[in-house]
Backbone as JSON, one array per atom type, in Angstrom:
{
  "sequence": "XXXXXXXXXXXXXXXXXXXXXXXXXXXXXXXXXXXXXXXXXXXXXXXXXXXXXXXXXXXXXXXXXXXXXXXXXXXXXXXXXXXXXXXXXXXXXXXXXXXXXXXX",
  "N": [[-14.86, -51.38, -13.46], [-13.1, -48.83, -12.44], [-11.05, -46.36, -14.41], [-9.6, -44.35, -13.74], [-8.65, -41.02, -12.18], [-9.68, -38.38, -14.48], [-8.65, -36.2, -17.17], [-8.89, -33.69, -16.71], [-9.36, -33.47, -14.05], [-7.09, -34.61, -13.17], [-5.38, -32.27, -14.23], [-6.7, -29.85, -12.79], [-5.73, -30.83, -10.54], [-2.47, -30.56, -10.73], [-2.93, -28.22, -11.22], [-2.87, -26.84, -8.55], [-1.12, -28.21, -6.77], [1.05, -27.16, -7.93], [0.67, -24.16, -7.6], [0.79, -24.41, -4.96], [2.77, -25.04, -4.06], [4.81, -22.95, -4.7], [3.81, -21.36, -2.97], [1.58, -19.83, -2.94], [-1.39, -20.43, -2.54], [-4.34, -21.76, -4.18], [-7.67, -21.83, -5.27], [-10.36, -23.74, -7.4], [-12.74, -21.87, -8.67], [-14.19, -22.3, -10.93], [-14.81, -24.13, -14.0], [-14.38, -25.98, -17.14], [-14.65, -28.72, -20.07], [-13.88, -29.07, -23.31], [-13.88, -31.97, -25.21], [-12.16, -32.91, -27.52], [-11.07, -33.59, -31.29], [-8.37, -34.92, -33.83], [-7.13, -36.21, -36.83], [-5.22, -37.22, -36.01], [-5.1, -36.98, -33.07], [-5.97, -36.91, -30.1], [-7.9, -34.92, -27.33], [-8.23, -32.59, -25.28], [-9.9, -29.35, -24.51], [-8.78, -26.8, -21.78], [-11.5, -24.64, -19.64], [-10.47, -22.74, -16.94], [-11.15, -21.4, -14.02], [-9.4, -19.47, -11.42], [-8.71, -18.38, -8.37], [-7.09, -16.66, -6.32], [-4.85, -15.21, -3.51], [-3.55, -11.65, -3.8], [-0.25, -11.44, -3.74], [3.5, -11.4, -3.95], [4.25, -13.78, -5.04], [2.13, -15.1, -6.13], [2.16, -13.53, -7.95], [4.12, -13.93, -9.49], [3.73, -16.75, -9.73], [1.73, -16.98, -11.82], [2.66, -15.58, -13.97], [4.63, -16.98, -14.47], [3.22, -19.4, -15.29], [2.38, -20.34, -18.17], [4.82, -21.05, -19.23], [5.69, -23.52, -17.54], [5.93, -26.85, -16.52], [4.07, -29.71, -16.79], [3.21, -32.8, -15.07], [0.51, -35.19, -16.29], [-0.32, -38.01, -16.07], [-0.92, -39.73, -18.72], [-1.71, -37.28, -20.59], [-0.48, -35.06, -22.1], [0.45, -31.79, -21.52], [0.01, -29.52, -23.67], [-0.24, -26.52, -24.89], [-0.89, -23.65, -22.56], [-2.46, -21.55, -21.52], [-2.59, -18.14, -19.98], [-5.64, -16.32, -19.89], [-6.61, -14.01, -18.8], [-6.5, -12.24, -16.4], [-7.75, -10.65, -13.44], [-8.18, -8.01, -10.68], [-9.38, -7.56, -7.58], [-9.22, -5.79, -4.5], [-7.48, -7.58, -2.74], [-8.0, -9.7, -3.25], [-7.32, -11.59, -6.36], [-8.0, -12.79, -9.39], [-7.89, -15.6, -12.07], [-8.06, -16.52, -15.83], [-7.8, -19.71, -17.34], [-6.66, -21.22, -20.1], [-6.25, -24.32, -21.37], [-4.32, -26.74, -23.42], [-4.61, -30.47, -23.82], [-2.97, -33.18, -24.51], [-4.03, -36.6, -25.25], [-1.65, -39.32, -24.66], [-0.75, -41.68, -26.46]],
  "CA": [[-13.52, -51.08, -13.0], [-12.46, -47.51, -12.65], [-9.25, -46.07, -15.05], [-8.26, -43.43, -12.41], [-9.32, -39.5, -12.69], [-10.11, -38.02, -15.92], [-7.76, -35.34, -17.51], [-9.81, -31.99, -16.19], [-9.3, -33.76, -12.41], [-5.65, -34.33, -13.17], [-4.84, -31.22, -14.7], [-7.03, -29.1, -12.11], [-5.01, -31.22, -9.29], [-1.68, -30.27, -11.29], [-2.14, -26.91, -11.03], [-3.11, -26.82, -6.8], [-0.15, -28.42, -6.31], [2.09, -26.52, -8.65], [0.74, -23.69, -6.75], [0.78, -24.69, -2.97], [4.64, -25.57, -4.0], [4.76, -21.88, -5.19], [3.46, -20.7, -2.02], [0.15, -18.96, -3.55], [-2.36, -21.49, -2.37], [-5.52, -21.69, -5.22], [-8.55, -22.81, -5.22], [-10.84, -23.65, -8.72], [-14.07, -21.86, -8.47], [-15.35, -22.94, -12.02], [-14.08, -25.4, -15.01], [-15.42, -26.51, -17.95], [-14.01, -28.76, -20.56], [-14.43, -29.47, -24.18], [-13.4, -32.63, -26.13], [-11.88, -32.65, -29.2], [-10.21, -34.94, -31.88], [-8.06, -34.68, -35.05], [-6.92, -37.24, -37.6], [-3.99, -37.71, -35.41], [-4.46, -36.97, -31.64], [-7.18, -36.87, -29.19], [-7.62, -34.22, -26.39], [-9.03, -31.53, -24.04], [-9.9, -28.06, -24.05], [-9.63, -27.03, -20.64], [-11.18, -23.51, -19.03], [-10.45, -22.71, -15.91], [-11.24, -20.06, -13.15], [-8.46, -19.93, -10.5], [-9.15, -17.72, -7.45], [-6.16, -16.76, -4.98], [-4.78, -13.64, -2.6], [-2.5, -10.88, -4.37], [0.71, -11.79, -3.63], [4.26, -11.27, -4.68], [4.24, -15.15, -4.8], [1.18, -15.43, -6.81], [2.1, -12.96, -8.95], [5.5, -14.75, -10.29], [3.77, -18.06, -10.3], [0.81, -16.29, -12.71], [3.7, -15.0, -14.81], [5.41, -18.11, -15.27], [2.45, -20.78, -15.91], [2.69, -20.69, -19.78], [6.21, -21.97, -19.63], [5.29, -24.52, -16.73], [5.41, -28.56, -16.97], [2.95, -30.4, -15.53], [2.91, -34.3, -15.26], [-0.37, -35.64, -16.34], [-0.92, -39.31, -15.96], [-1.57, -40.15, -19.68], [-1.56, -36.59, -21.05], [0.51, -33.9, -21.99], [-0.15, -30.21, -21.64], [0.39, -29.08, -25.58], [-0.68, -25.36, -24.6], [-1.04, -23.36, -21.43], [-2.3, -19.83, -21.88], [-3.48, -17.34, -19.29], [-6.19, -15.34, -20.88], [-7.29, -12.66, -18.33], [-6.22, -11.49, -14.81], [-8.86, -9.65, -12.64], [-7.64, -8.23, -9.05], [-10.19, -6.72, -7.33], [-8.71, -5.73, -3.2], [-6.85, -8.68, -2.13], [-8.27, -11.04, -4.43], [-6.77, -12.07, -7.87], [-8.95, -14.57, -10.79], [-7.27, -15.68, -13.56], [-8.59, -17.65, -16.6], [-6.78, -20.37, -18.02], [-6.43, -22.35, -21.09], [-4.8, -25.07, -21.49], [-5.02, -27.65, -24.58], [-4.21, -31.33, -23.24], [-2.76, -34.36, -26.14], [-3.97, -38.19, -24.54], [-0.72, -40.31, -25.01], [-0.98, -43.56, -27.39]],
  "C": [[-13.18, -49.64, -13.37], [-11.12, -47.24, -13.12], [-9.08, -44.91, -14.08], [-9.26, -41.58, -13.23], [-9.35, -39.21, -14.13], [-8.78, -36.85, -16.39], [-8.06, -34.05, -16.56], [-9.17, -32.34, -14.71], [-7.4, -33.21, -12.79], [-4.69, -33.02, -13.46], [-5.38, -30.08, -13.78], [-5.86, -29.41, -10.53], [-3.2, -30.89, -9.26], [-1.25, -28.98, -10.9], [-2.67, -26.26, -9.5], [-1.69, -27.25, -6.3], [1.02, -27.6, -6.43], [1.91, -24.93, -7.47], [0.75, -23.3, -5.46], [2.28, -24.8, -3.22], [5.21, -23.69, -4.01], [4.11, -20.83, -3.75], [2.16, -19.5, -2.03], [-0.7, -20.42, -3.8], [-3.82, -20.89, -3.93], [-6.66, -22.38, -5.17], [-9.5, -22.67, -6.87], [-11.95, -23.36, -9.01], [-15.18, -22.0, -9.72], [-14.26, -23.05, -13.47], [-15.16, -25.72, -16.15], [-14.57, -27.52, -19.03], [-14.64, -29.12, -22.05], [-13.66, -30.73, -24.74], [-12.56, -32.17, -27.24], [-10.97, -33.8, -29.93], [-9.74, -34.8, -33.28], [-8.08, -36.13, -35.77], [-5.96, -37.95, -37.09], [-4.27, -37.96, -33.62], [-6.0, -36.73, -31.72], [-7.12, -35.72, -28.24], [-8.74, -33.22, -25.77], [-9.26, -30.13, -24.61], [-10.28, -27.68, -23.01], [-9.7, -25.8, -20.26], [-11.62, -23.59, -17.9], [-10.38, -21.28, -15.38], [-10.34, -20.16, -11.87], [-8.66, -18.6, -9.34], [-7.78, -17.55, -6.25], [-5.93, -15.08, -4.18], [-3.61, -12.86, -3.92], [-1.2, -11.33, -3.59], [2.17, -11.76, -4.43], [4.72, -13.0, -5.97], [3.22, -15.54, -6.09], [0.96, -14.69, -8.14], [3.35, -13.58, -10.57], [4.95, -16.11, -10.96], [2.67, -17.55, -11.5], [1.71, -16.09, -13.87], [4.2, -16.23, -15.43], [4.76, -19.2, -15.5], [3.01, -21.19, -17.07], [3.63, -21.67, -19.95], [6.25, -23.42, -18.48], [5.4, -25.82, -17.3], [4.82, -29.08, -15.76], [2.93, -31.79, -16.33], [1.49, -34.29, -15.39], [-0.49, -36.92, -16.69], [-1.55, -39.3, -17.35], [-1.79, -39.42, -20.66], [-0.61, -35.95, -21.17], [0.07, -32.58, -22.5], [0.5, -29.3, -22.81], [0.84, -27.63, -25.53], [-1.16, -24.56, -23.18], [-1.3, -21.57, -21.56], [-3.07, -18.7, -20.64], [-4.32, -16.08, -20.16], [-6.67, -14.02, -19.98], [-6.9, -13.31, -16.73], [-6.97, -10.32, -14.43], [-8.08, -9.34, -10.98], [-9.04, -7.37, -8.71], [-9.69, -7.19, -5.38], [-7.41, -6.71, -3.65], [-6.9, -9.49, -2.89], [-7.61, -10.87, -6.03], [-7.19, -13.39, -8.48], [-8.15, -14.13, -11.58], [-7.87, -16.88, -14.24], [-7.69, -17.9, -17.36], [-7.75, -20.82, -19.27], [-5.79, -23.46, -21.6], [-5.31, -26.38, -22.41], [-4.2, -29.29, -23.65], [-4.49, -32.58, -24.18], [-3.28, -35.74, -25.1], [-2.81, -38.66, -25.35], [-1.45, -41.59, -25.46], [0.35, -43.88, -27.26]]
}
């Protein structure tokens, strides 16, 4: 019996939406995630490569991730950090970070 997408899905699908709403479509041309686990909480480390056009649009929503909420089905997004913005023409990558708690 399948429990439903994983965190990485949910949280990659999180932030497609967040930005198609935002009008700076995205696509995720590479992800990786790590585990991790304290004495208390469980969770993610998630990096991400995000790929879109320059845009005034894409530049605001870039700006205002950090402070962003994103529903995650079961998680919650602890940390949200953009670590590097590349433009090169038209194009604009940005790498994320984002730490992600599993709810008990």
């Amino acid at each position: 019996m399948s429990r439903g997408p994983d965190a990485s899905t949910l949280v990659e699908r999180a932030l497609v939406a967040s930005a198609e709403a935002a009008d700076c479509p995205v696509t995720i041309p590479a992800s990786d995630v790590q585990r991790w686990a304290s004495a208390t909480f469980v969770g993610a480390r998630h990096m991400l490569t995000l790929a879109t056009q320059t845009s005034p649009q894409s530049d605001l929503w870039l700006a205002a991730l950090p402070e962003a909420e994103f529903v995650i089905r079961g998680h919650l997004v602890a940390d949200l950090t953009v670590t590097r913005i590349a433009r090169n023409g038209d194009a604009v990558t940005a790498e994320l970070e984002i730490l992600t708690v599993e709810e008990r």
